[in-house]
SERO-4910 file (N, C-alpha, C, O; in steps of 0.05 Angstrom, whole numbers):
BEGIN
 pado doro    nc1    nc2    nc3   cac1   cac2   cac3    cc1    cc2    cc3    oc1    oc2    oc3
  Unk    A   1646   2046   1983   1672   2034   1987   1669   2007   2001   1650   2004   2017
  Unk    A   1689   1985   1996   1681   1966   2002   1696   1967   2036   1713   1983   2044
  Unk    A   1685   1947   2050   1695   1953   2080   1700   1924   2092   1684   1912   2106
  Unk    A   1730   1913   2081   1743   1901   2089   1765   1896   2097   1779   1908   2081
  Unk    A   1784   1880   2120   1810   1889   2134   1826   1869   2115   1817   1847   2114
  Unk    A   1849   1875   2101   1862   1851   2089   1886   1851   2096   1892   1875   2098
  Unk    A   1905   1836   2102   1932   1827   2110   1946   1820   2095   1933   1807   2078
  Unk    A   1971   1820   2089   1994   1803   2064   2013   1809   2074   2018   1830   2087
  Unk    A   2027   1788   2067   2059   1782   2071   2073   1783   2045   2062   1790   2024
  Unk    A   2089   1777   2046   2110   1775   2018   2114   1751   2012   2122   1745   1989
  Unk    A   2110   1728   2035   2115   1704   2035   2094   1690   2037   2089   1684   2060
  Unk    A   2081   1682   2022   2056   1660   2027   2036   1681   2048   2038   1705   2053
  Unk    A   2015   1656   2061   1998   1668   2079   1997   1663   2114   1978   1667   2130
  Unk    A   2018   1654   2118   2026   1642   2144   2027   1655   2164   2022   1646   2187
  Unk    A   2038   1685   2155   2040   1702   2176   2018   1728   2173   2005   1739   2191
  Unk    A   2017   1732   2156   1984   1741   2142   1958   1726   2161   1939   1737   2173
  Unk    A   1964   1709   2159   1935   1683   2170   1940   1690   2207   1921   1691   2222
  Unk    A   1960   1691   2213   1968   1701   2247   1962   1724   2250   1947   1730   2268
  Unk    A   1970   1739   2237   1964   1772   2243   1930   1767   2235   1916   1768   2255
  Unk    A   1918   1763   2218   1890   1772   2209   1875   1751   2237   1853   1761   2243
  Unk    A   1879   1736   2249   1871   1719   2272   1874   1732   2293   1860   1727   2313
  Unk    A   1893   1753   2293   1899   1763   2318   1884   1788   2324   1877   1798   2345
  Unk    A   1880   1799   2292   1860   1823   2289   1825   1815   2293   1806   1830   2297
  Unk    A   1827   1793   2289   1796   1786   2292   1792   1777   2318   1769   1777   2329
  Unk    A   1816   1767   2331   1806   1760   2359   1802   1788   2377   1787   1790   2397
  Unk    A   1813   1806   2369   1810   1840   2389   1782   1849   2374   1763   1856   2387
  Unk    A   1781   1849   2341   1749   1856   2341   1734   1834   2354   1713   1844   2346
  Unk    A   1727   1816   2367   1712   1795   2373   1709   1813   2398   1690   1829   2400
  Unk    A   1727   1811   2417   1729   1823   2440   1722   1844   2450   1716   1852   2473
  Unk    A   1724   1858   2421   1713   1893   2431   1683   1890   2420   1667   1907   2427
  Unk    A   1675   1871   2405   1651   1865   2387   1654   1892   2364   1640   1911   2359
  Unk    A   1669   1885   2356   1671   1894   2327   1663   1872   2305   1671   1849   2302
  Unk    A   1644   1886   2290   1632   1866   2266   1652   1873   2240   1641   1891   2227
  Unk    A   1671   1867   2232   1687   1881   2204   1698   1851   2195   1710   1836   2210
  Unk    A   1691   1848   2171   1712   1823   2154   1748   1828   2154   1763   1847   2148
  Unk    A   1753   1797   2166   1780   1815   2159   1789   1784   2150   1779   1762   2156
  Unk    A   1815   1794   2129   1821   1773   2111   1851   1768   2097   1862   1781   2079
  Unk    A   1858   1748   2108   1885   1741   2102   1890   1735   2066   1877   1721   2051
  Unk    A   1915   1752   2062   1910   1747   2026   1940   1744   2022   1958   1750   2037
  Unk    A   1939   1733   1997   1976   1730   1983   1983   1747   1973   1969   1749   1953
  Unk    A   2001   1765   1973   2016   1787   1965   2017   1788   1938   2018   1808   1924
  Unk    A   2016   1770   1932   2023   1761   1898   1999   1775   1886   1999   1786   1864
  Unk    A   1976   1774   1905   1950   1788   1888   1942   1803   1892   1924   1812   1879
  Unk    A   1956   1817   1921   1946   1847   1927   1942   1873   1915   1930   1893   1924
  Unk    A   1951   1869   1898   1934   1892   1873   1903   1887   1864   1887   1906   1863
  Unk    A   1894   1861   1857   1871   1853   1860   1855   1860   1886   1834   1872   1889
  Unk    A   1868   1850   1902   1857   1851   1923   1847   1885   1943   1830   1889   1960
  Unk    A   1864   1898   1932   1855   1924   1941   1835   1940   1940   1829   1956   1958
  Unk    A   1820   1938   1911   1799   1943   1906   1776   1939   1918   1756   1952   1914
  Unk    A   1779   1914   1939   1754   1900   1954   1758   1909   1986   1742   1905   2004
  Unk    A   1786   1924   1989   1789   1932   2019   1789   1959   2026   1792   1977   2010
  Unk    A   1783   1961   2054   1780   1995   2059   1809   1998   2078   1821   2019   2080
  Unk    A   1817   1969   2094   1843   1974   2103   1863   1962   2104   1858   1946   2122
  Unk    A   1886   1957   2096   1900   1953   2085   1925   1943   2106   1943   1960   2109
  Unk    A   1929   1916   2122   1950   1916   2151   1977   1895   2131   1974   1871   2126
  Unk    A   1998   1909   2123   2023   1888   2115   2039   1883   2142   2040   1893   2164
  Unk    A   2050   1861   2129   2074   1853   2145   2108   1860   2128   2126   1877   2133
  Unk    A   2106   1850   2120   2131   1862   2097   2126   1891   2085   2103   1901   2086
  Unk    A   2144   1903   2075   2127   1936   2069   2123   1923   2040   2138   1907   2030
  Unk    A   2097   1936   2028   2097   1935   2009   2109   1954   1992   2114   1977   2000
  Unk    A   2115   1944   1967   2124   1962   1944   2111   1987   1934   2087   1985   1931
  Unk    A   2124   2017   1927   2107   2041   1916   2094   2036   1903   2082   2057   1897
  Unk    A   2086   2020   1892   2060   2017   1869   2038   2013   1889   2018   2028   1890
  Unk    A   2042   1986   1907   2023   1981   1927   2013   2006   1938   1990   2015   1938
  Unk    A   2032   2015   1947   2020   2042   1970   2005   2064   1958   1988   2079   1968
  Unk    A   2018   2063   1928   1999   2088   1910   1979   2075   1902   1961   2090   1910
  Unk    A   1969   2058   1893   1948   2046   1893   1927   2051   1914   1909   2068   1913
  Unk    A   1933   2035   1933   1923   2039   1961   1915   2067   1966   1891   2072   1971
  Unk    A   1941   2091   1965   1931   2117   1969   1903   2126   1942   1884   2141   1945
  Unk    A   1913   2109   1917   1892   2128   1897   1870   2110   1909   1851   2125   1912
  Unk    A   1865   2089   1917   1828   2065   1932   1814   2087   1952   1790   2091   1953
  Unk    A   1836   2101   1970   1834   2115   1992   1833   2083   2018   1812   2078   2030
  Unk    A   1845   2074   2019   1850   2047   2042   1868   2056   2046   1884   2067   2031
  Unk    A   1867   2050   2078   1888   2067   2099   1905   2035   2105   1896   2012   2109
  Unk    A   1935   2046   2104   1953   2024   2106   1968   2026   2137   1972   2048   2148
  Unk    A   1974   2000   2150   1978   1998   2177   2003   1975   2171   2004   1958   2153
  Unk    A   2015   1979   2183   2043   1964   2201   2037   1936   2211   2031   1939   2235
  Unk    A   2036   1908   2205   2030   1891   2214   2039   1876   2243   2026   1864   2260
  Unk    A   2071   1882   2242   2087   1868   2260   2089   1870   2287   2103   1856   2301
  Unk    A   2069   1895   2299   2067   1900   2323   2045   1872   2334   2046   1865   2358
  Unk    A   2031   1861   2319   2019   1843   2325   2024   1820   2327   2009   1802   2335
  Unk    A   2055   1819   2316   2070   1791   2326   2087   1802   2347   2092   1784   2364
  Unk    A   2100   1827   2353   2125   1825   2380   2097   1842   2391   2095   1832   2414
  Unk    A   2081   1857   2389   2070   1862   2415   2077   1893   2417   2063   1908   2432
  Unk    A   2094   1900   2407   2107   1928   2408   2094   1947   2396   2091   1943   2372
  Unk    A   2083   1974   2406   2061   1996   2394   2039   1983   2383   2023   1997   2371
  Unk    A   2032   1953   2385   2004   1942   2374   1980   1970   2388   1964   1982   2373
  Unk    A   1981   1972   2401   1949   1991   2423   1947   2009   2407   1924   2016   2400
  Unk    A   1976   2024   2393   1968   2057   2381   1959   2041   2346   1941   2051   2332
  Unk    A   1975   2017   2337   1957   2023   2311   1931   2003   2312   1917   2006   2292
  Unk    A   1922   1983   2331   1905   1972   2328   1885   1999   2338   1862   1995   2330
  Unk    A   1887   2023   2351   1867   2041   2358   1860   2053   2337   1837   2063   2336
  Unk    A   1881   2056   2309   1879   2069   2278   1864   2056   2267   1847   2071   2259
  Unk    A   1859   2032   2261   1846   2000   2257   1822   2008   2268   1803   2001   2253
  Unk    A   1816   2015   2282   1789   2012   2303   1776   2039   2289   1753   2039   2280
  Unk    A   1792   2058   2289   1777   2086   2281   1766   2084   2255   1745   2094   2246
  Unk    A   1788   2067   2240   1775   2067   2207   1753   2052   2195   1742   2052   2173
  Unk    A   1750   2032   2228   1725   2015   2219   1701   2028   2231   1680   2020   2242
  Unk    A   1711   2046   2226   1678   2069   2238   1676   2093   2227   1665   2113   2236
  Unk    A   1688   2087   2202   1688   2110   2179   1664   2102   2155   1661   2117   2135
***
């Protein structure tokens, strides 16, 4: 399985590119070695195939998520990483899956 963190928004990559910056600055910190990678929603079906975890900001659509469930990439809640709110409990989900 491939073992990379990818991000998308619904809107371009602007807030995708903040959240995936914000996830690499806590792996840096904890010294976590994992790719993580800001992508355009537009291609996230492509893109899933190449990831093991899966952090939106916008919810994605049931196709996305069944997808994702048939890859086996575990999907995470993006927005705690812009207000700050429950970020500890899912960046700790984040952390466990990069040690799967």
């Amino acid at each position: 399985m491939a073992r990379k963190l990818i991000v998308a928004c619904g809107s371009g990559v602007a807030t995708s590119t903040t959240v995936a910056e914000k996830i690499k600055s806590k792996f840096d910190t904890d010294h976590i070695d994992y790719p993580v990678e800001a992508v355009d929603y537009k291609s996230i079906l492509q893109e899933l195939p190449t990831a093991s975890i899966y952090v939106y900001i916008a919810k994605p659509d049931d196709e996305v998520l069944q997808e994702a469930e048939n890859l086996g990439v575990t999907v995470y809640a993006g927005v705690p990483f812009l207000t700050g709110m429950g970020v500890d409990e899912i960046y700790e989900g984040i952390v466990n899956d990069t040690r799967k």
